[in-house]
C-alpha positions in Angstrom: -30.0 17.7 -64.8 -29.2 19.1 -61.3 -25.6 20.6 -61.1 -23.7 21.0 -58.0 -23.9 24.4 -55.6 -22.0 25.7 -52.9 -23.4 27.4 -50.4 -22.0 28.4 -46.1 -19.1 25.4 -46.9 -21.8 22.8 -48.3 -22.6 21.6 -51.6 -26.3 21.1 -52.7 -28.2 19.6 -55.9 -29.4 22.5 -57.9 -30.6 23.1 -61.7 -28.8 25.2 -63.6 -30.0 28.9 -63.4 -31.0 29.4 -67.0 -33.9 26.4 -66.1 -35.3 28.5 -63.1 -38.0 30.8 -65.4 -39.6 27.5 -66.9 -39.4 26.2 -63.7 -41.1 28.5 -61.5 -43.6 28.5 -63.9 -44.8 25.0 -63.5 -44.7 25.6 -59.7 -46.9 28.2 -59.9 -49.3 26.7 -62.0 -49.5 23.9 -60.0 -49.9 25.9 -56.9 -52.4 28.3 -58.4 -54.6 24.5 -58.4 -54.2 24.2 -55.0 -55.2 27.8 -54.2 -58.3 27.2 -56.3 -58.7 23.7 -54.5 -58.5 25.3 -50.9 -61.3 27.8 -52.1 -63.6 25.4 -52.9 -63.0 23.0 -50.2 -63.8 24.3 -46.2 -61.1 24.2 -44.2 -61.3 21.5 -42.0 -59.4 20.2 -38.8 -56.6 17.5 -39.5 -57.7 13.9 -39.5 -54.5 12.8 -38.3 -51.5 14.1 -36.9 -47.9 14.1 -38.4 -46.1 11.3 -36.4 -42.3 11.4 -37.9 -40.1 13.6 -39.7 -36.7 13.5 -41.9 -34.1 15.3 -40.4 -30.3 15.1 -42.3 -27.0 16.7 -41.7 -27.7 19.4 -44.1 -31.0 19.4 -47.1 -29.6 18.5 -49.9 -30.5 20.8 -52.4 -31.0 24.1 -49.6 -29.3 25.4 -46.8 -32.2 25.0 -44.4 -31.0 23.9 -41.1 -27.9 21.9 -41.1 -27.0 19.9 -38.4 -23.5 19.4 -38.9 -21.3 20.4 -36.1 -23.5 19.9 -33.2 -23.1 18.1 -30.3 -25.4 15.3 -28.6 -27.0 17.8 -26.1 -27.9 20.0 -29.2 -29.8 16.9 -30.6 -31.2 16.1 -27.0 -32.8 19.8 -27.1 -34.3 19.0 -30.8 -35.6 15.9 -29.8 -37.6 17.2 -26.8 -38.7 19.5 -28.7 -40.1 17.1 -31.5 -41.5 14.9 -28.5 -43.6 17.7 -27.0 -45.1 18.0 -30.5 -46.0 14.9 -30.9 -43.3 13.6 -32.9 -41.8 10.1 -31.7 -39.9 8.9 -34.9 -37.2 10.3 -37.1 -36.0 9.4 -40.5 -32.0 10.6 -41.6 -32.3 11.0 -44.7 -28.7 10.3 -46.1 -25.2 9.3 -43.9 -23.4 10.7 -47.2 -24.4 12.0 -51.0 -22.3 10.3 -53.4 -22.4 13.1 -55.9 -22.1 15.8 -53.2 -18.7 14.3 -52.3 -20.0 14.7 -48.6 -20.1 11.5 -45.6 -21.8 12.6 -42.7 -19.6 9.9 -40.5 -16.2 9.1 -40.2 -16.0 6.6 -42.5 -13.1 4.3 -43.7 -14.3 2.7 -46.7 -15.4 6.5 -48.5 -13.0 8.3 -46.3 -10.1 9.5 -50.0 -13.0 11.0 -51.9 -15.6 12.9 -49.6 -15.4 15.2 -47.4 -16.6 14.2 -43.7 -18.3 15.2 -40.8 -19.7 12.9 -37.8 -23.4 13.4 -37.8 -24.4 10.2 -37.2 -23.1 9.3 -33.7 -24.3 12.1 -31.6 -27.5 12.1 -33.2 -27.9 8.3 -32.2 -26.9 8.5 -28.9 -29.3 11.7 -28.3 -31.9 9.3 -29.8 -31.3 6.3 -27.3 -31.7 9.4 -24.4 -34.8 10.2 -25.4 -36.6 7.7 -26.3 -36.8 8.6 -30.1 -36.9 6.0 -33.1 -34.7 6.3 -36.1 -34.7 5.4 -39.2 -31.1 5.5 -40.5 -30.6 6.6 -44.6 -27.5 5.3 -46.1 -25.5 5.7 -49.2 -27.5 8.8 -50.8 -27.1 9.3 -55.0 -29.0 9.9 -58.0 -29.4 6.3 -59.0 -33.5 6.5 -58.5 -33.2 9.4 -61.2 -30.4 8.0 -63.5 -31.4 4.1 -63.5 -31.9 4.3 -67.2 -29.0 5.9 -68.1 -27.1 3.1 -66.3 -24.8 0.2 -67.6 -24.9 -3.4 -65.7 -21.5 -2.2 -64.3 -23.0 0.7 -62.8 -25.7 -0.9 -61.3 -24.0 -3.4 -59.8 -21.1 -0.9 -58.5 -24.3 1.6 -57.2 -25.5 -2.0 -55.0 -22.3 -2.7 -53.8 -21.5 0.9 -52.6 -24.6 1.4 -51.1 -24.6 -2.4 -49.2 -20.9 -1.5 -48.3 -22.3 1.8 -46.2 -25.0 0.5 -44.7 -22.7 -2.6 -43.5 -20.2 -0.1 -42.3 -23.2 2.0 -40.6 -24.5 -1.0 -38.9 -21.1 -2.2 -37.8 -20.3 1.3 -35.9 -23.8 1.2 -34.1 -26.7 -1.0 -34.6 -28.7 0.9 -32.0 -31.2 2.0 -34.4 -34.9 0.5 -35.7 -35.0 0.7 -39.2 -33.4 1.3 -42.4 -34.3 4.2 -45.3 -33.6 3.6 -48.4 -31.9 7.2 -50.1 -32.3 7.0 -54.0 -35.4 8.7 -54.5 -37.7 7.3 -57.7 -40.6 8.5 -59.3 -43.3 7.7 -62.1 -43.1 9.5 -65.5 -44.3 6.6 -67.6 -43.2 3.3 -68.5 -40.0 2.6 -69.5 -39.0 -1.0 -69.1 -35.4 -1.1 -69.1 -34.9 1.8 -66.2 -37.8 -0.2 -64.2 -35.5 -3.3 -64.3 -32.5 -1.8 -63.4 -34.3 0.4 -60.7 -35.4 -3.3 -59.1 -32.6 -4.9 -59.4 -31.2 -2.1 -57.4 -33.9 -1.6 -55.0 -34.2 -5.6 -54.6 -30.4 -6.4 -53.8 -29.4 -3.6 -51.5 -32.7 -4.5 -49.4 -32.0 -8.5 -49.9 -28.5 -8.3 -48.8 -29.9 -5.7 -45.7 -32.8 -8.3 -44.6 -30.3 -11.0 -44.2 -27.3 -8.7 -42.5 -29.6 -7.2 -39.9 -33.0 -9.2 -39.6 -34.4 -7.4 -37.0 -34.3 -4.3 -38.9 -37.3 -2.6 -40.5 -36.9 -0.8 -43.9 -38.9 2.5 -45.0 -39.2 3.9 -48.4 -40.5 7.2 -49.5 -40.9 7.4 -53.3 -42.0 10.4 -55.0 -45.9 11.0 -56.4 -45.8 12.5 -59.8 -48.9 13.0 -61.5 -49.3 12.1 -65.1 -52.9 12.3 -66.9 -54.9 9.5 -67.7 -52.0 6.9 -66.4 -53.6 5.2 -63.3 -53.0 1.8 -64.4 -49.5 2.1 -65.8 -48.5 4.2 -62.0 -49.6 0.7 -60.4 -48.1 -1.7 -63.1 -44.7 0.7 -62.8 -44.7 0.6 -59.5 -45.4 -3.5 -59.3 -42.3 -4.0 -61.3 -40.2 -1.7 -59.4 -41.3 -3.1 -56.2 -40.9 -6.5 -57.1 -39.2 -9.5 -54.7 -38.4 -6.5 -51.9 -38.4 -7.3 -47.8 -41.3 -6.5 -46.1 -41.2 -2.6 -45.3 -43.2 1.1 -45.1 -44.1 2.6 -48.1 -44.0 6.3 -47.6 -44.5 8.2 -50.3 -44.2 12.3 -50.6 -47.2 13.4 -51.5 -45.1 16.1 -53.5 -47.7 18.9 -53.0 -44.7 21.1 -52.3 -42.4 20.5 -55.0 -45.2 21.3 -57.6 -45.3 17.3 -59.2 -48.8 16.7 -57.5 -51.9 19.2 -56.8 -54.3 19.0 -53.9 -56.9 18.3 -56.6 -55.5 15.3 -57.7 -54.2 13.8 -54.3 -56.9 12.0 -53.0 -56.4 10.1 -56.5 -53.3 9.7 -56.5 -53.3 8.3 -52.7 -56.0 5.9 -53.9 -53.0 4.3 -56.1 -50.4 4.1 -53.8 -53.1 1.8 -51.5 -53.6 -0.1 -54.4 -49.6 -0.4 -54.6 -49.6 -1.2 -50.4 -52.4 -3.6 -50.5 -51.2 -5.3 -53.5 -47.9 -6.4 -52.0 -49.2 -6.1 -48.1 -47.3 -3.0 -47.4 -47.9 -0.5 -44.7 -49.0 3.0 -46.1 -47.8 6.2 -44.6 -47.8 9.8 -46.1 -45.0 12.1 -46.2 -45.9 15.5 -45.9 -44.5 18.2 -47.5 -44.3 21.0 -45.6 -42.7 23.9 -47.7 -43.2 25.8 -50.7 -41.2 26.3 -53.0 -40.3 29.9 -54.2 -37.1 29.6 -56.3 -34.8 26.9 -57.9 -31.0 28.9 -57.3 -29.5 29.8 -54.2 -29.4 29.4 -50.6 -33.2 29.7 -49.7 -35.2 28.0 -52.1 -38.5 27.1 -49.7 -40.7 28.7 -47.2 -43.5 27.1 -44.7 -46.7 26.0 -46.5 -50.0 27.5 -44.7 -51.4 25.5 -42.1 -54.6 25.4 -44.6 -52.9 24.0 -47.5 -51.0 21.3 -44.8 -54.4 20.1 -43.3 -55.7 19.5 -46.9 -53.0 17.7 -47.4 -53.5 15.5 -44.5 -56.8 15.0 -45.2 -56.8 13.7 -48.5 -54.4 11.0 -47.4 -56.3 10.2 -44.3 -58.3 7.4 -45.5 -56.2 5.3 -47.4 -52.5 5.3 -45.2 -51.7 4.4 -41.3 -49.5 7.5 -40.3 -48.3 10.9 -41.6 -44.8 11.8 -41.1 -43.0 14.6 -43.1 -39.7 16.6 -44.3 -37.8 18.6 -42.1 -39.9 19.8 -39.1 -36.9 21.5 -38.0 -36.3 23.8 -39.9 -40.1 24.5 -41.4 -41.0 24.9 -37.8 -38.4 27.0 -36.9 -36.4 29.2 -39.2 -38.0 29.2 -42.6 -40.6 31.9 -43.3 -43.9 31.0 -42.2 -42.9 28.7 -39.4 -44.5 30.1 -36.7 -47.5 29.5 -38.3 -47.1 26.0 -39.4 -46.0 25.1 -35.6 -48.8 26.4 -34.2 -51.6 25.2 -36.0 -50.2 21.7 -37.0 -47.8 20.9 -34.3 -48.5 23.2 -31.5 -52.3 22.5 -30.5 -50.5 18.6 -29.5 -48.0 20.8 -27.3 -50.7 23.1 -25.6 -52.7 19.7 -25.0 -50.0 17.4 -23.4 -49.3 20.6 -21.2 -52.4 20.8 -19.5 -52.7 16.9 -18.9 
């Protein structure tokens, strides 16, 4: 169970240190597979590009880049920026984290309990000047973690909060083109009481958004975890949980950076989440984790992936989803070790290109 962290003013998600040794060691395991995988395998041009990328007011479980404090011109500069590489849509990840006590608006419905910044606004209107699509991310907490720890009570209190921002988001300024879902949720095996309350959650926040704001479209980007032998209970689990939603983009992370999936199992596990998008008509994209990780406490947890291990990536979802998009371009582009790198190979090539033209 994460704890909470404060780091340069801000609070982040993080395990408690005594955790960290066990911790790292899966990580590195898991990356040792992908070393072994990008051995094996030549190392071959991306099939697609990366599209999209989360950006937030601050990561919430690193310092990374944060955003809070800056002005619509400083978004302006990051947008152009994202545009020249080829990047034309934009997911916020969160407006405010319930547990982190933080609201990245000025908000008057959570305004006695968290802290609060306004993020939101200029980032919009440096969205509307250039041309760039967002997806908004509302009321961020734990619930995709915690569902089966939860009474009725809570579930229907974690709906109503999260209905209440999104409502209060949309009523400030409707100017954007889609809706994120925060509460991330992954597969660890079936367990059919957390897999109810998970949908019920999942299917009235989104029910109550569809008919608020029609027009709207809704993205979600569940985690892949990768459990042996368990291919048919990841597509029954994820039937259940998916159940009686809107029509929206299923976006999972491909969680090659985190450690929970290896490039050796990806095109497997890609395989499933078609299965999931085909079975209830879905759009499939691929978020693309761009970092490794390289410890669990403190300030700087992740560094840029290699531009080899990022191409795999891509290419192993290539065949089965529409787009690739990915977390924090920002900041793995720019100040995390190993950017330069990762910009010039995956992103930059796009820049050089729609120079010379």
């Amino acid at each position: 169970m994460s704890g909470i962290r404060t780091f340069e003013g801000f609070n982040f998600f993080q395990p408690p240190p005594e955790t960290e040794p066990e911790d790292m060691g899966l990580v590195r395991s898991s990356y040792a597979g992908n070393e072994k995988y990008l051995a094996e395998h030549p190392d071959r041009p991306a099939a697609m590009p990366i599209t999209a990328s989360f950006i937030c007011a601050h990561a919430p479980d690193y310092v990374g880049l944060p955003t809070v404090g800056w002005d619509c011109a400083q978004w302006v500069l990051l947008f152009e920026r994202m545009k020249r590489d080829g990047i034309g849509a934009v997911i916020f990840q969160a407006a405010l984290w319930n547990e982190l006590r933080e609201c990245y608006y000025r908000s008057k419905i959570f305004r006695d309990d968290f802290r609060q910044w306004e993020v939101i606004s200029p980032m919009l209107e440096a969205a509307r000047q250039c041309g760039m699509t967002v997806f908004l991310g509302g009321y961020g907490s734990l619930s995709g973690f915690n569902a089966g720890n939860m009474s009725d009570r809570e579930v229907s209190r974690e709906i109503d909060r999260q209905t209440a921002c999104m409502l209060e988001l949309l009523e400030r300024d409707p100017g954007f083109a889609g809706i994120y879902y925060v509460s991330e949720t992954y597969f660890q095996g079936r367990e059919p009481e957390a897999e109810k309350r998970l949908n019920r959650i999942y299917r009235n926040y989104l029910g109550r958004l569809a008919q608020a704001a029609p027009g709207k479209k809704f993205l979600i980007s569940p985690a892949t975890m990768y459990v042996p032998d368990s291919s048919r209970d990841f597509v029954e689990f994820w039937k259940v949980i998916l159940d009686g939603l809107p029509p929206m983009i299923l976006a999972p992370q491909d969680s090659v950076g985190t450690g929970c999936d290896l490039l050796p199992h990806a095109e497997e596990m890609w395989r499933l989440w078609k299965n999931v998008a085909d079975h209830f008509g879905f759009p499939l994209w691929a978020n693309i984790e761009l970092f490794e990780r390289v410890k669990f406490s403190g300030p700087d947890l992740f560094h840029a992936a290699s531009p080899a291990r990022v191409r795999a990536q891509i290419n192993c979802a290539a065949p089965f989803v529409e787009r690739c998009i990915c977390w924090e371009y920002p900041f793995f582009t720019g100040r995390a070790v190993g950017a330069e790198a990762l910009k010039h190979e995956i992103f930059g090539r796009k820049s050089e290109q729609n120079g010379k033209k």
